[in-house]
C-alpha positions as CSV (number, residue, x, y, z in Angstrom):
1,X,-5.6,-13.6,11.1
2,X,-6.0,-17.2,10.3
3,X,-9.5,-18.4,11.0
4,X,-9.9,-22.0,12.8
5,X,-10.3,-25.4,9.9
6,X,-8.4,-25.5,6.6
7,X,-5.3,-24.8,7.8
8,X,-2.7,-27.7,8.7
9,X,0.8,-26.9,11.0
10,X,3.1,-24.8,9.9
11,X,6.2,-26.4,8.2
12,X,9.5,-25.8,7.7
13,X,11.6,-27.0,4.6
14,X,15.1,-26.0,2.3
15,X,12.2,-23.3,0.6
16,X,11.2,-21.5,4.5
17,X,8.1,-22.1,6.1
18,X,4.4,-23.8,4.4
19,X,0.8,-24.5,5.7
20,X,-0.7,-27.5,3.7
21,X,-4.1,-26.5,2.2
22,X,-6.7,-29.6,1.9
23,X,-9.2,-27.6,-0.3
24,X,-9.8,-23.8,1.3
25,X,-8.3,-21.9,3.8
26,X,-10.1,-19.0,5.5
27,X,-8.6,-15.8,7.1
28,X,-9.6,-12.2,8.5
29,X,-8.6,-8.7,7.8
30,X,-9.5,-5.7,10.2
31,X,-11.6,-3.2,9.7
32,X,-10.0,-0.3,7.5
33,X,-10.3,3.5,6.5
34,X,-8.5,2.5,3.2
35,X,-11.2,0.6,0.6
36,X,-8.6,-2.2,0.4
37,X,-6.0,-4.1,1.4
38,X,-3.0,-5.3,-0.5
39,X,-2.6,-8.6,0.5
40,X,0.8,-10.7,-0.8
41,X,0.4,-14.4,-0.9
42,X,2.4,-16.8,-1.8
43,X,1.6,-20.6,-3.2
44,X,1.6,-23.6,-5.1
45,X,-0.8,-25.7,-5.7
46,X,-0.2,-29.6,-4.9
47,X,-1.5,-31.1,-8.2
48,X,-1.4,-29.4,-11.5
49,X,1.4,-26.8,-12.1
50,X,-1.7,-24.4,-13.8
51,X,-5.0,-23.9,-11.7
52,X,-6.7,-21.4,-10.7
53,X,-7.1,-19.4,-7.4
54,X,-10.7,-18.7,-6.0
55,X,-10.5,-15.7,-3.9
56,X,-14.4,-15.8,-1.9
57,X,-15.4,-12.4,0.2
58,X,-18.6,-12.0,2.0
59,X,-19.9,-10.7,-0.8
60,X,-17.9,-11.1,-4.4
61,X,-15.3,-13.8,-5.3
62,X,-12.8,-13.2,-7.9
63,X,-10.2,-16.2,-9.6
64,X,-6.6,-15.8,-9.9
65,X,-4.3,-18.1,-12.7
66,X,-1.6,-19.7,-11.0
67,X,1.8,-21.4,-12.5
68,X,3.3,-23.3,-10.2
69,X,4.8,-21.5,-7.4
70,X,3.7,-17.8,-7.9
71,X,3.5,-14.5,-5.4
72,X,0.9,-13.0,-5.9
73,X,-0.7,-9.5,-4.1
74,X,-4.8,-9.8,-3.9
75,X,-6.2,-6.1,-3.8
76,X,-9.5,-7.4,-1.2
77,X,-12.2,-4.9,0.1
78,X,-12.1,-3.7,3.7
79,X,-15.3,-2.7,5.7
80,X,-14.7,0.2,8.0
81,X,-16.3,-0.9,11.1
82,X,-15.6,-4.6,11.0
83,X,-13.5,-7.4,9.9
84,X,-13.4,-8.8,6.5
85,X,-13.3,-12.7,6.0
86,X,-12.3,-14.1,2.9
87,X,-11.5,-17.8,2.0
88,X,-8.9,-19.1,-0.9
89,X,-9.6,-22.0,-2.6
90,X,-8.1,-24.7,-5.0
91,X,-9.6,-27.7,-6.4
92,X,-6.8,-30.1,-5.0
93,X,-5.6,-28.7,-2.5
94,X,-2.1,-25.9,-2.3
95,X,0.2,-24.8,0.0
96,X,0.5,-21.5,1.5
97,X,4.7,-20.0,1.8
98,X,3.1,-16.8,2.4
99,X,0.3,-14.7,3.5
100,X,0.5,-10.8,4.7
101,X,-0.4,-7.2,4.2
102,X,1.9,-5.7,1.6
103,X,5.0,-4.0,3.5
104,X,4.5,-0.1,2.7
105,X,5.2,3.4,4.1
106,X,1.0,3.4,4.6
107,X,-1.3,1.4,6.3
108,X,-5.0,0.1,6.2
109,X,-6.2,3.0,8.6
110,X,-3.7,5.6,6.8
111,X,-6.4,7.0,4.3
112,X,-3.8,7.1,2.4
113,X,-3.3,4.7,-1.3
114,X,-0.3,5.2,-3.0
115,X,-0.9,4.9,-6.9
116,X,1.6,6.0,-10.0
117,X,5.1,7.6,-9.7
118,X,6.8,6.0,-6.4
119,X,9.8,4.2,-6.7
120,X,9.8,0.6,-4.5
121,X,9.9,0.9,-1.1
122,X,13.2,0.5,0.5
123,X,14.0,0.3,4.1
124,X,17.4,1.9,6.3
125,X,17.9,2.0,9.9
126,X,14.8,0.7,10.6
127,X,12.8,3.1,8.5
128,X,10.5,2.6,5.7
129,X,10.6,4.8,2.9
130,X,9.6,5.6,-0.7
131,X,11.1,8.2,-3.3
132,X,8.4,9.6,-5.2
133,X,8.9,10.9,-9.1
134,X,7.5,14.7,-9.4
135,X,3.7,13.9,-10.1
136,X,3.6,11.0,-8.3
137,X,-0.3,10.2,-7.1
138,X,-1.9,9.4,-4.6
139,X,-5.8,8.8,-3.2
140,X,-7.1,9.9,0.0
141,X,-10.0,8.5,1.7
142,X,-11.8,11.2,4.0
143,X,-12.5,10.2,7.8
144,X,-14.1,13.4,8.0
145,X,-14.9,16.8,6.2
146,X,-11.5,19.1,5.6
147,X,-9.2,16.2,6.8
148,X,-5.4,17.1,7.6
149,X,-2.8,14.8,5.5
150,X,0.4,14.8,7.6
151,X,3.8,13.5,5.1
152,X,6.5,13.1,6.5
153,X,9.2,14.1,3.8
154,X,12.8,14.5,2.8
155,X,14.3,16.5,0.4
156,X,17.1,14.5,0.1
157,X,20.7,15.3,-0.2
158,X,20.4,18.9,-1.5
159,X,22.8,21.7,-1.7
160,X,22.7,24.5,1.2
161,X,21.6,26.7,-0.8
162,X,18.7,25.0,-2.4
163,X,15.5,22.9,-0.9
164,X,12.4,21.3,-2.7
165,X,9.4,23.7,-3.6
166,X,6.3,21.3,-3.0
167,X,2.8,21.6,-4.8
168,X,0.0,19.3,-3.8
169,X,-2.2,19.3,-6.9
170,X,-6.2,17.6,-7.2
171,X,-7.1,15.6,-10.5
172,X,-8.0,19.0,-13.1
173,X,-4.1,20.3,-11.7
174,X,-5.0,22.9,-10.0
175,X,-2.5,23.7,-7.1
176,X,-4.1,23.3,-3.9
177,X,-1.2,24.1,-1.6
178,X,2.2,24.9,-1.4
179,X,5.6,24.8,0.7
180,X,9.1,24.6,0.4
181,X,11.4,22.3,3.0
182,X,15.3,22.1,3.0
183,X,15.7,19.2,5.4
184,X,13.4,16.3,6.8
185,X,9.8,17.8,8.5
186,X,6.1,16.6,8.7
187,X,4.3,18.7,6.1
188,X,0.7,19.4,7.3
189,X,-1.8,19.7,4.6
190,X,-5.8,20.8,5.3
191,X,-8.4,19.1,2.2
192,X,-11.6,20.2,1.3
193,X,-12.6,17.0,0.9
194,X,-15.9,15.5,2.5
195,X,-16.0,12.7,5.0
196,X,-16.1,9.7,3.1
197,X,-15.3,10.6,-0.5
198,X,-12.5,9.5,-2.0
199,X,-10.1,12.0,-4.2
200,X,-7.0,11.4,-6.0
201,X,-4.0,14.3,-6.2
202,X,-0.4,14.6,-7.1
203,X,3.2,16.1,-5.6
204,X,5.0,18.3,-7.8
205,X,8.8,19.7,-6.7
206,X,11.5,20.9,-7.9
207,X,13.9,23.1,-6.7
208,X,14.0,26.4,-4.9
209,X,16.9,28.7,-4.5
210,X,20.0,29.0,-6.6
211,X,19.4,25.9,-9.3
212,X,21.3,22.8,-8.3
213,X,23.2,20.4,-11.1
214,X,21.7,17.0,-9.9
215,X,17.8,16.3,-10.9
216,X,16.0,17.0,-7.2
217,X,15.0,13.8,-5.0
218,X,11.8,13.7,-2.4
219,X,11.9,11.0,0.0
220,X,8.4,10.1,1.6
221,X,8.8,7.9,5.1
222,X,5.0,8.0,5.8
223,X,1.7,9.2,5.2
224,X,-1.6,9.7,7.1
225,X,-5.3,11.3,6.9
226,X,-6.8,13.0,10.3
């Protein structure tokens, strides 16, 4: 959300659509189970082709190198019970082409970050989705003790005879749980994690069944902690 003062009317040019920045520009983020938010933002500053970007939170400020007209995607802390207000700056002034929470397959309240072995995020009839590399990893924040993470998951095009043998596995690789799917389901997964720790762990598959020639493909459309 765009918070009132900095901000000029939106414009609309051969490039898409611009606010002019005098100096800063402030904005909000709701509150969040996840840490952070991925923000993507895109800009250009409106007197040097180099500056740099001040990125000011309530309570740390980070700056970003810019060359000329660069995307950019801000990792910025969430609180969990209230909104977050953060303010970019550039000596000079800038202009803004874009500002929004990185398109994904989870969301700020998810519990859910996505980290190493996911292939970029691809969208068909309407429907987000990732494919994940065996091992890919992923951190879960804890609402409460022994959450549930629900993934909704897809073996992909495999042969009738075969489907994808699963293993969710914490950091030291022990297996935590297993299960085996042969067409799209939620998969329902209980942690014994405490409320408000944070814990990273990976997916492993591979086939089950008679062996198939092609490498084995898991599809993930969405994940969430409960």
């Amino acid at each position: 959300m765009l918070l009132p003062g900095g901000w000029h009317e939106l414009e609309f040019d051969a490039g898409g659509t611009l606010r002019r920045v005098e100096n800063h520009a402030a904005f909000s983020l709701p509150a969040g189970v996840n840490p952070c938010a991925y923000i993507d933002v895109e800009l250009e500053g409106m007197g040097s082709r180099e500056f740099l970007l001040l990125v000011r939170g309530d309570s740390d400020q980070c700056c970003v190198p810019v060359r000329g007209r660069q995307r950019l995607t801000l990792a910025l802390p969430l609180r969990l019970k209230n909104e977050s207000r953060y303010v970019l700056h550039v000596d000079g002034g800038f202009r803004v082409f874009r500002l929004a929470n990185r398109a994904d397959i989870v969301t700020l309240q998810s519990g859910v970050d996505l980290l190493e072995g996911w292939e970029a995020m691809t969208e068909e009839d309407g429907e987000r989705r990732r494919v994940a590399r065996t091992g890919a990893t992923l951190r879960l924040h804890a609402p409460r003790d022994y959450p549930v993470l629900a993934a909704d998951l897809d073996p992909g095009p495999a042969p009738a005879a075969a489907g994808l043998r699963i293993d969710l596995r914490d950091e030291g690789g022990e297996t935590l749980f297993t299960t085996g799917i042969r067409q799209r389901q939620v998969v329902q997964m209980r942690l014994s994690i405490a409320a408000g720790s944070s814990a990273p762990f990976s997916l492993h598959y591979d086939w089950i069944g008679r062996p198939a020639a092609a490498p084995p493909v898991l599809r993930a459309y969405r994940f969430g902690l409960t």
